[in-house]
C-alpha positions in Angstrom: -44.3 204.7 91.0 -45.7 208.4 90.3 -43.2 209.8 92.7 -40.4 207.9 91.2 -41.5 209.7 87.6 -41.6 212.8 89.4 -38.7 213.4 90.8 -37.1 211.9 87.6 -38.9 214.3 85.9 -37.8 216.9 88.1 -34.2 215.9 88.2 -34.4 215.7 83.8 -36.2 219.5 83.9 -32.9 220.8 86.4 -30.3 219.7 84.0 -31.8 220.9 80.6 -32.3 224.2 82.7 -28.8 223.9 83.6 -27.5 223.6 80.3 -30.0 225.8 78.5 -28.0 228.7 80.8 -25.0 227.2 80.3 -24.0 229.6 77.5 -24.7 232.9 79.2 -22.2 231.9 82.2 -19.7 229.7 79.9 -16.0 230.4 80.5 -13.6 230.8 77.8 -10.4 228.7 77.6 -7.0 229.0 76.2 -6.0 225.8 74.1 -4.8 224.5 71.0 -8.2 223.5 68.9 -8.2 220.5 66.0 -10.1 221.5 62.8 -10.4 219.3 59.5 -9.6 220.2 56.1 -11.8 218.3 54.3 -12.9 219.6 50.6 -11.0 223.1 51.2 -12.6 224.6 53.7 -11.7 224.0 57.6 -14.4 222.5 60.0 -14.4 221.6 63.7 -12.7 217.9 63.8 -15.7 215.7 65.4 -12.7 213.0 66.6 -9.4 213.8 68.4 -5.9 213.8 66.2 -5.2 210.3 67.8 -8.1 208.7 66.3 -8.6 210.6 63.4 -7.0 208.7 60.3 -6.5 211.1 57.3 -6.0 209.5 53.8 -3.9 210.4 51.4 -4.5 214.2 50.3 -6.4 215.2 53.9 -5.5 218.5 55.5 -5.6 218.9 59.5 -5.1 221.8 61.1 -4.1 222.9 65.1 -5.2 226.5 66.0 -4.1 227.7 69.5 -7.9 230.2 70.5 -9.2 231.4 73.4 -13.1 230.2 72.9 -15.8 229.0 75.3 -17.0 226.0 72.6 -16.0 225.1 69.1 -18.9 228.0 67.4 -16.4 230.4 68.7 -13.3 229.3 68.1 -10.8 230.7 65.6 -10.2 228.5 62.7 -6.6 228.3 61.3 -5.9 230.9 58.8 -3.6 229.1 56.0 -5.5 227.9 53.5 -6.6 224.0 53.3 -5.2 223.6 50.4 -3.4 220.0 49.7 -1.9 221.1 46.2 -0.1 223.5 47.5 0.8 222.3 50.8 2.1 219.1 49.4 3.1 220.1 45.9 7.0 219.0 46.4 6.2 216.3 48.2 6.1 212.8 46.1 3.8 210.0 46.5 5.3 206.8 48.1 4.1 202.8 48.5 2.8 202.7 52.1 2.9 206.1 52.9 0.2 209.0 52.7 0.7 212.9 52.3 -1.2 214.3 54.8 -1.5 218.3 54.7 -1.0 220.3 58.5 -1.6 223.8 58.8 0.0 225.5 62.4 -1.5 228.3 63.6 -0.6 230.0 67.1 -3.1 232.4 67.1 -3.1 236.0 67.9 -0.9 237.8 70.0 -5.1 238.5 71.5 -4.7 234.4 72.2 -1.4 234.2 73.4 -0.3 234.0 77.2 0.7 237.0 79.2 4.6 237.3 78.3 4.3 235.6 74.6 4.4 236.3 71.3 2.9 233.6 68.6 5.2 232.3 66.1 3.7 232.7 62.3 1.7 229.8 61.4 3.6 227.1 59.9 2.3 225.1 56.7 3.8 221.4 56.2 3.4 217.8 54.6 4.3 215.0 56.5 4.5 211.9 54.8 3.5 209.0 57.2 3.0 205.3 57.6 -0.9 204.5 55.9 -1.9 203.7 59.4 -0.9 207.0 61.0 -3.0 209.4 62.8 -3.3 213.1 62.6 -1.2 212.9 65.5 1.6 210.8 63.9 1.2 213.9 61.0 1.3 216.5 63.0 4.4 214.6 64.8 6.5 214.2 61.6 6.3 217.6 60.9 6.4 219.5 64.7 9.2 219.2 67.3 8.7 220.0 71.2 4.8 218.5 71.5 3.5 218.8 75.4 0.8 217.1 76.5 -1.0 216.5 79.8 -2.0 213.7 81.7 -5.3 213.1 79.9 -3.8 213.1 75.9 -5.1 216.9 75.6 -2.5 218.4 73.3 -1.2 221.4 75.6 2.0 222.8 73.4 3.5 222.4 70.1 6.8 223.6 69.4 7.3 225.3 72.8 4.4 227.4 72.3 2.9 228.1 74.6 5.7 227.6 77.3 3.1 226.6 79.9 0.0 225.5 80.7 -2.8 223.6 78.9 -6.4 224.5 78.6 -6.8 227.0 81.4 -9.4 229.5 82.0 -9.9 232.8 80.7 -10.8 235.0 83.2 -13.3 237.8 82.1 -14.6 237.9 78.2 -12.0 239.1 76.3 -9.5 236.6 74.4 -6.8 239.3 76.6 -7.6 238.7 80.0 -5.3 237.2 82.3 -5.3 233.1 82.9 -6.6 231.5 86.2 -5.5 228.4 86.8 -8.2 225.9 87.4 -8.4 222.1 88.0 -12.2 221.8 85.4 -10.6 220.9 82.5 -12.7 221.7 79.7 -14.7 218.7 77.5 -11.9 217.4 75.0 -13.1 215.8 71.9 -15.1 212.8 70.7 -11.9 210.5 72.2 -10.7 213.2 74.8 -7.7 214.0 73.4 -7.5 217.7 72.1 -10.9 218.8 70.6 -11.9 221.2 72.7 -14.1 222.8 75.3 -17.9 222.7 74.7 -20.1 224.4 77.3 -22.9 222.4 75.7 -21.1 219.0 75.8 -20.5 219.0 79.1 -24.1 219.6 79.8 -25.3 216.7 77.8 -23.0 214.9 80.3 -24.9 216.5 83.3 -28.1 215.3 81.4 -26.5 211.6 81.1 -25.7 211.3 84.4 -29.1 212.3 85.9 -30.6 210.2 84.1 -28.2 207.5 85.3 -28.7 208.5 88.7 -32.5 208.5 88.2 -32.9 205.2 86.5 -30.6 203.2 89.4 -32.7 204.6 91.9 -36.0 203.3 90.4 -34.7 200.0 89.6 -33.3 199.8 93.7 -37.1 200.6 94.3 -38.3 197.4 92.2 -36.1 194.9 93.5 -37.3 196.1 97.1 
């Protein structure tokens, strides 16, 4: 029994140390971020834009960044401001306004070879139901995304790609390629990379490991 706690003890105090040095080796990635416009002022979404369900007089916004986790990422520029996003737009039985800000970032952010269109600022009316997806649907044409839900284009822009590594620290270093996909959000469909989410996950999975191992050792 002690050397079961041990080396579960050992095995915990590896992946905190792992993800306590995590930030001094993260990688920055290229991708379209989600942010929430909630009271004015724009804040990291906490779901993805498929589950998220704004009401009537919400604000979302998609910013294309080059960040390692969402404390670095650049937040849209436009204003959340549903007055004046939505101000022509009329009220409607079974429908919600829903305010979405567009911003393609910095010609810093953009791909090698492309130049960010201005940010676009819209209202899509939608079903009551609809997602921040659905919104940002109504209102967007041209919307790429891979395999996994993560939101890799919106209206063509960025040609190519989705999520890929930055090499070096600046936001206009080249891309690498790379098959790690950074940690989407809450539902894993577009919030982001987080160098510190994905080593809670190394932490969760140790402990898994750990725990399955003991309880082998019981039942023998």
């Amino acid at each position: 029994m002690r050397r079961t706690r041990l080396a579960c003890a050992l095995l915990l105090a590896a992946a905190v140390t792992g993800l306590g040095a995590g930030p001094a080796q993260a990688q920055e990635y290229r991708y379209w971020s989600f942010w929430d416009g909630d009271g004015g002022s724009w804040a990291y979404a906490t779901q993805g834009p498929a589950t998220m369900r704004p009401a009537d007089g919400a604000v979302t916004g998609f910013r294309f960044t080059v960040s390692a986790d969402s404390a670095a990422a650049g937040k849209p520029r436009p204003a959340a401001d549903f007055k004046a996003l939505c101000a022509g737009t009329q009220a409607k039985d079974g429908a919600k306004r829903v305010g979405v800000v567009i911003d393609f970032g910095t010609a810093a952010d953009a791909p090698k070879g492309e130049q960010p269109p201005e940010p676009r600022e819209e209202c899509a009316r939608v079903p009551d139901d609809a997602s921040a997806g659905d919104a940002l649907a109504a209102v967007a044409t041209s919307l790429r995304y891979d395999a996994h839900g993560l939101l890799c284009g919106v209206a063509d822009y960025p040609k190519a790609g989705c999520a890929e590594q930055v090499s070096g620290s600046g936001a206009s270093a080249g891309a690498s390629p790379s098959s790690e996909k950074p940690a989407a959000g809450a539902d894993g469909d577009g919030g982001g990379p987080s160098a510190g989410l994905l080593g809670g996950i190394g932490v969760v999975v140790v402990l898994g490991v750990a725990a399955g191992w003991q309880a082998r050792r019981r039942r023998g």
